[in-house]
C-alpha positions as CSV (number, residue, x, y, z in Angstrom):
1,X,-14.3,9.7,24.0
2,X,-15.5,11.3,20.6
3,X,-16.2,8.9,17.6
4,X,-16.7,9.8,14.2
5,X,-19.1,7.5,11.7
6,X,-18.9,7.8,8.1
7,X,-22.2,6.8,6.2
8,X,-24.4,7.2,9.3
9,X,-27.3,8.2,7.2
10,X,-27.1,4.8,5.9
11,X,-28.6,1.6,6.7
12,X,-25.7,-0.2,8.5
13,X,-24.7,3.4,9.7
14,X,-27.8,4.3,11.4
15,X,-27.9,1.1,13.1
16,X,-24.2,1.7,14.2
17,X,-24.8,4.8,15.6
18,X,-27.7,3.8,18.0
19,X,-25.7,0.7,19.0
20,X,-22.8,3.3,19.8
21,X,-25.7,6.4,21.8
22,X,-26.7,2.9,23.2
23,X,-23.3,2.5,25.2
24,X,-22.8,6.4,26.2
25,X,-20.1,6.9,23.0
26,X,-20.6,10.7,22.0
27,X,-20.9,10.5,18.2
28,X,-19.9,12.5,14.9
29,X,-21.5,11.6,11.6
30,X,-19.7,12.6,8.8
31,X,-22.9,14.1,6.8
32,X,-22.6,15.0,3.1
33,X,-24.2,18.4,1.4
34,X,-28.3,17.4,0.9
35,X,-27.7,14.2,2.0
36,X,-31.3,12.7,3.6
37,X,-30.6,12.8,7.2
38,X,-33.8,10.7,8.3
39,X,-32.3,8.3,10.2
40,X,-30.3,10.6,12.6
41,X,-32.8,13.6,12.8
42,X,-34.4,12.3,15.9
43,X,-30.7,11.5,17.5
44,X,-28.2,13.4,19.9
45,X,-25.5,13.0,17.4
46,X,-23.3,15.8,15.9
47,X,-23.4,16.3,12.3
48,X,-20.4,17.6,10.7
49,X,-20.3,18.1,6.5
50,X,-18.1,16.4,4.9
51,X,-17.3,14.4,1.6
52,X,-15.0,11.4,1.2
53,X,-13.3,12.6,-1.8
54,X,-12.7,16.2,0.0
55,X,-9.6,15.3,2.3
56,X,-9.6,18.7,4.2
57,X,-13.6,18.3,5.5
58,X,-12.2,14.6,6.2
59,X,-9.5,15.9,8.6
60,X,-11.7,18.8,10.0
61,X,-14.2,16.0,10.9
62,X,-11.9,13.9,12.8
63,X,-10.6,16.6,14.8
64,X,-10.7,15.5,18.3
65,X,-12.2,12.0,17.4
66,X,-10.3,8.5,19.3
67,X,-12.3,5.8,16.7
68,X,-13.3,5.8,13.7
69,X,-16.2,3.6,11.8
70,X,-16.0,4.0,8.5
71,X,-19.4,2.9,7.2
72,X,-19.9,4.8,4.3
73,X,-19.8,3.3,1.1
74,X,-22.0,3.2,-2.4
75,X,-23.6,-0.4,-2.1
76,X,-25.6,-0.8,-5.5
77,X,-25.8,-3.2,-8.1
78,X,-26.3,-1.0,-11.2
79,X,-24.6,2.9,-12.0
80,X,-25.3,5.1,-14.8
81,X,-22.1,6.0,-14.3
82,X,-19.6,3.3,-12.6
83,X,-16.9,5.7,-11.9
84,X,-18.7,7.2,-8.9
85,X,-18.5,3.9,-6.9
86,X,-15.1,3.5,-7.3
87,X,-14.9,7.6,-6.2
88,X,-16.4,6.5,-2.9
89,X,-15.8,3.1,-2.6
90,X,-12.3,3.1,-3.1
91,X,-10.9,6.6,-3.4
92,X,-13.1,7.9,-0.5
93,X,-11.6,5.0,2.1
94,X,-8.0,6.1,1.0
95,X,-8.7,9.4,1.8
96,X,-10.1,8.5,5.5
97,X,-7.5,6.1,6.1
98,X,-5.1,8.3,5.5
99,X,-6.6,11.4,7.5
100,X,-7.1,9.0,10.5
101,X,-4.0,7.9,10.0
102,X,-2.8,11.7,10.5
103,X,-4.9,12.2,13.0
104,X,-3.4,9.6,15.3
105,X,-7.0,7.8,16.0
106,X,-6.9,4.6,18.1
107,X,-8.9,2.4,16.1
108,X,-11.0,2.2,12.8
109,X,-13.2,-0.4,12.1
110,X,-13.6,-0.5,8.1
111,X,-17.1,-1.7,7.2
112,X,-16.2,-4.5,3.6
113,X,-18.2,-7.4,2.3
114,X,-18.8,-10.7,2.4
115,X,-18.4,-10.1,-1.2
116,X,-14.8,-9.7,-1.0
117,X,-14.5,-13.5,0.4
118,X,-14.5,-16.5,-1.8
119,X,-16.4,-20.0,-1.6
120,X,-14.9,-23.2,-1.4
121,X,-15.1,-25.1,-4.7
122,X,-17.1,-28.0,-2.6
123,X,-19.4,-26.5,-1.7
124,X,-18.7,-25.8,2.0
125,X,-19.2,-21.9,3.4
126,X,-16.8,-19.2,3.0
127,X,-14.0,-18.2,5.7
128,X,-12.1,-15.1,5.9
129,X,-9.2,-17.5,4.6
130,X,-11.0,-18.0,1.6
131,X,-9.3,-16.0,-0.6
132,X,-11.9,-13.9,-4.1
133,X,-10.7,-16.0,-7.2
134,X,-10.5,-12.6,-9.8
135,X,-13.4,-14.7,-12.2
136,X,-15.6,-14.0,-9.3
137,X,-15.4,-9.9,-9.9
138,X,-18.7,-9.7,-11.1
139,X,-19.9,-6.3,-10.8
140,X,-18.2,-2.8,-10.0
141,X,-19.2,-2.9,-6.7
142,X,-18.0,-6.2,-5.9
143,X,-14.7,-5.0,-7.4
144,X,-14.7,-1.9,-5.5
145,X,-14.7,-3.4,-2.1
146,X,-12.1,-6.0,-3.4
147,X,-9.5,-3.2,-4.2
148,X,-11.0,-0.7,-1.1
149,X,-10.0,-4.1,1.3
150,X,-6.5,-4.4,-0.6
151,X,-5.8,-1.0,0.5
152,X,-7.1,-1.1,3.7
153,X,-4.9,-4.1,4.3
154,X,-1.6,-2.9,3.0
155,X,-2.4,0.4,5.8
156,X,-3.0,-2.5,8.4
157,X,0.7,-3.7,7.5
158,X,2.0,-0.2,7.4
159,X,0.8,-0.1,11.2
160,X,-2.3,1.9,11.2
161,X,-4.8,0.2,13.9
162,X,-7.6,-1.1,11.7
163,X,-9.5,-4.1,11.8
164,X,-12.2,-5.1,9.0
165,X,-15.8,-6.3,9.5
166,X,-17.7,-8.1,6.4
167,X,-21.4,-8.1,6.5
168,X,-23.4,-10.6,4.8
169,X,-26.7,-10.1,3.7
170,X,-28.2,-7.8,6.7
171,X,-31.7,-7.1,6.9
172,X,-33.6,-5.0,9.7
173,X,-35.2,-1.3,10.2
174,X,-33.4,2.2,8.9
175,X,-32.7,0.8,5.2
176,X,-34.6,3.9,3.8
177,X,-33.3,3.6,0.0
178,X,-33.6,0.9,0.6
179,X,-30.2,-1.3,0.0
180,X,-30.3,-4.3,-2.5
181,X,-30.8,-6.5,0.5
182,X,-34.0,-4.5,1.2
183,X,-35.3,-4.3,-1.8
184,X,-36.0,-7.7,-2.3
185,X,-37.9,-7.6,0.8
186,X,-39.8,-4.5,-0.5
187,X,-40.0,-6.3,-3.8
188,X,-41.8,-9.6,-1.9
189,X,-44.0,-7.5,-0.1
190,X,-45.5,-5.8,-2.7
191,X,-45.9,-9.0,-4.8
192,X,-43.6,-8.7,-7.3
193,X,-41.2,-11.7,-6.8
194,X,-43.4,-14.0,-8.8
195,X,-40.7,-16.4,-9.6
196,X,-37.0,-17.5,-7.6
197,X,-33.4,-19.1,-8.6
198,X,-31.7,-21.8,-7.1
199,X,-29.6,-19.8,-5.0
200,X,-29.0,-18.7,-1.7
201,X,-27.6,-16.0,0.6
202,X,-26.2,-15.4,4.4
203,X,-29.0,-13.7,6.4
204,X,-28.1,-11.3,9.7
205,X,-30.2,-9.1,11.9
206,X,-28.4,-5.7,11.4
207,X,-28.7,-4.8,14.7
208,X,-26.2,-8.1,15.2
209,X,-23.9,-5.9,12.3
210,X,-23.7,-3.0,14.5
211,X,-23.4,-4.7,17.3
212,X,-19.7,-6.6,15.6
213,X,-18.7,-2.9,14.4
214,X,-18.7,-2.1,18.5
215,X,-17.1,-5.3,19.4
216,X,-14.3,-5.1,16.7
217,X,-13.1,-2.0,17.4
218,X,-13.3,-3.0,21.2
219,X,-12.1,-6.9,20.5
220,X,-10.6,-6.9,16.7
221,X,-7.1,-8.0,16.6
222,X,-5.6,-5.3,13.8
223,X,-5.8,-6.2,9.8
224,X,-7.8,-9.1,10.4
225,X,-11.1,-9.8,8.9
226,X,-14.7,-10.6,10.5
227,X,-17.5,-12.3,8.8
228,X,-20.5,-10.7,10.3
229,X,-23.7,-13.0,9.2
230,X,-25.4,-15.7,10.8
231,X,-27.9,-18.0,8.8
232,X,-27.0,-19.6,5.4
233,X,-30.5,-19.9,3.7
234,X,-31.4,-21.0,0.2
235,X,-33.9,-18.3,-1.6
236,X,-37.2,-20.7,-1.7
237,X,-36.0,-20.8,2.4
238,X,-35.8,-17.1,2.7
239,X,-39.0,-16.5,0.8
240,X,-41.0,-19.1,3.1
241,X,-39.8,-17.3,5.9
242,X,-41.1,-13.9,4.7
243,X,-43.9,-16.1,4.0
244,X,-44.7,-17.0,7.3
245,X,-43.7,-13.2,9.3
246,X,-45.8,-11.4,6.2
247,X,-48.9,-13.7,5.8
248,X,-48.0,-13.2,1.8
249,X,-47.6,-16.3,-0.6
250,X,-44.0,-17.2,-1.1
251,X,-43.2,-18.0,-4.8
252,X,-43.0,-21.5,-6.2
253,X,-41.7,-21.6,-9.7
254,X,-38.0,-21.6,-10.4
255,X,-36.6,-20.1,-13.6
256,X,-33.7,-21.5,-14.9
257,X,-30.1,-19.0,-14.7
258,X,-30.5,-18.6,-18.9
259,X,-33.9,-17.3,-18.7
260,X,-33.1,-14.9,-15.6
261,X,-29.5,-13.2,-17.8
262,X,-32.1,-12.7,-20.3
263,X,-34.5,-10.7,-18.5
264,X,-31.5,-9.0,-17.0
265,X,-30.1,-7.9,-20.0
266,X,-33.3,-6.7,-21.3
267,X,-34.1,-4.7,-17.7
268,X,-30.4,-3.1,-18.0
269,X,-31.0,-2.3,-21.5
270,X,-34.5,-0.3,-20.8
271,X,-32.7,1.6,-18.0
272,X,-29.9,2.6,-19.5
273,X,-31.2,3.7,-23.1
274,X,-35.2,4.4,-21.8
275,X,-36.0,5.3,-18.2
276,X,-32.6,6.0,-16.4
277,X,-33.4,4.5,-14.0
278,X,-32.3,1.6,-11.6
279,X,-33.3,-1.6,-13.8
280,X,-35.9,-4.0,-12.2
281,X,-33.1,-7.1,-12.4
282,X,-29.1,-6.3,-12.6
283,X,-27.1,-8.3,-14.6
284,X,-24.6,-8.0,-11.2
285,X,-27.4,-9.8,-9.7
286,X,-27.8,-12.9,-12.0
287,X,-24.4,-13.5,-12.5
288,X,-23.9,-13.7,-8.4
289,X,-26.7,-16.2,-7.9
290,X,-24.7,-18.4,-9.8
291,X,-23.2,-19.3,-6.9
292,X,-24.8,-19.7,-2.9
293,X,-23.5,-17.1,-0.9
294,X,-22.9,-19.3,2.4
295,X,-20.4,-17.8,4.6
296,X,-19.2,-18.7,7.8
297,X,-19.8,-16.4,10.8
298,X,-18.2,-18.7,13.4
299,X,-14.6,-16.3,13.4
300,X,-16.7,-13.1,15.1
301,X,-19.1,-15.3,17.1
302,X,-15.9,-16.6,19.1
303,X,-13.6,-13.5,19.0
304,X,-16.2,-10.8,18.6
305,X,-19.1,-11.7,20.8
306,X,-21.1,-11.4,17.6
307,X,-24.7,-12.1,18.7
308,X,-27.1,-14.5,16.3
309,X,-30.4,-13.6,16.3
310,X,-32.9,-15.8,14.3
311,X,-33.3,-15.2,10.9
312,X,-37.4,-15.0,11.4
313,X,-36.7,-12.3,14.2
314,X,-34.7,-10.3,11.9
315,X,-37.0,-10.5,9.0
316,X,-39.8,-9.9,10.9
317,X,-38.4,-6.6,12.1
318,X,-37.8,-5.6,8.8
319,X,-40.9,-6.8,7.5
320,X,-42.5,-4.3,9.9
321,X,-40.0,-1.5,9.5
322,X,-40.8,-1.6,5.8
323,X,-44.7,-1.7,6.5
324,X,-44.8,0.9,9.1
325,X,-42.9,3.5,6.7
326,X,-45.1,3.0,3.8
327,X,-42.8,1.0,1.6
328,X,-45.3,-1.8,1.5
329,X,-49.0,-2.4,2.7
């Protein structure tokens, strides 16, 4: 049985793709022109070129496949030019839905966000019931996955066999960009989180993510959705945590949310009209701490088999991943 990934380069790819070799599955990646293939170089994995907006290397790449995991997406923050994660994020899964759909695959397991989920108004951790209140589109990506799930749902209705996964906030080795998630560990490491807000996130050892891809397409009841996370921590937790698996000093002083939309609009203002590049703090960013990003994993623990490895254990592998590659000393 052949199965094709989409974004296996990726963090969450990569790690779906040895959780897959792991079990014996023959694999295809779905590998873009120039794309930095890194975290599949050392792998017995088939590469096949291919772009999500280019339908016909879409349907030449599933050629022979049974399941499909389609990973790929553009997870940032900030874009000099928005359009191009809407390209991939939304237009690239219609396009693989629809060729797997041709194709006549088994199962696809589409790989959305916890940010597509709402939070209770008391407080209490998100569901998959939960539905996104449209005030809480905050950022292009955010929005992106919200219309990519909309689709994949109404192809769920139509009949085509795929179930949804939602990551949280997963951390772990092979996040070579590294993702948003990363880069806050990168950005601890190296000393430069001198300061927190009062909010908080869903941590998950991505290995547990790729584990839940596996056991969804295996397990997954079609169209529904799976919360893939495990510990709801508050940032001052998170950081005394890296604290204690880094030996470095967690931060103590909390800004206030005014002060931190400031500094965002100020960092988003150098990047776009100075350096071009990726700004230091998003306004994306800001606006999402407003909330705590507690979500409820209890869904794909019960149906999935979802595994929950300790927060420390998954930080401290990542902690070490990003150390070992030189991305911190």
């Amino acid at each position: 049985m052949k199965t094709l990934v989409t974004g296996g380069t990726g963090f969450v790819g990569a790690n779906v793709v040895r959780a897959l070799l792991k079990r014996g599955v023959e694999v295809r990646a779905l590998v873009r022109p120039r794309s930095d293939t890194r975290n599949l170089d050392s792998l017995e994995v088939e590469l096949v070129a291919g772009d999500l907006r280019d339908r016909g290397s879409l349907e030449a790449a599933l050629d022979g496949c049974d399941i499909v995991y389609h990973v790929a997406a553009m997870y940032t923050l900030w874009a000099r030019n928005p359009r191009e994660i809407y390209d991939s994020n939304v237009t690239g899964t219609i396009n693989i839905l629809e060729a797997a759909g041709q194709a006549g695959v088994k199962k696809i397991v589409y790989t959305s966000s916890v940010a597509t989920i709402g939070l209770p108004k008391d407080g209490t951790p998100g569901t998959e019931e939960v539905p996104l209140p449209p005030e809480d589109i905050v950022s292009d990506y955010k929005r992106s996955k919200y219309l990519a799930e909309q689709e994949v749902l109404k192809y769920a209705q139509r009949g085509l066999p795929v179930v949804i996964v939602n990551p949280s906030f997963p951390v772990g080795a092979w996040d070579v960009k590294p993702t948003p998630s990363g880069q806050i560990i990168v950005n601890f490491l190296r000393g430069k989180i001198p300061a927190y807000v009062d909010t908080g996130l869903n941590v998950v050892d991505v290995e547990d993510v790729a584990i839940g891809h596996v056991m969804a397409a295996e397990r997954g009841h079609i169209g529904e959705r799976y919360i893939l996370g495990h510990a709801n921590l508050t940032l001052p937790e998170l950081f005394q945590l890296l604290a204690q698996v880094s030996g470095m000093s967690a931060p103590r002083i909390r800004i206030p949310y005014g002060f931190a939309y400031l500094s965002a609009c100020v960092s988003e203002f150098v990047a776009r009209s100075i350096t071009h590049k990726p700004p230091f703090v998003t306004l994306a960013g800001v606006k999402l701490s407003r909330k705590r990003m507690f979500f409820d994993p209890s869904k794909a623990v019960r149906e999935l088999g979802l595994p929950q490895t300790p927060a420390i254990e998954a930080l401290s592998k990542a902690v070490q991943w990003f150390r070992t590659h030189g991305y911190a000393k």
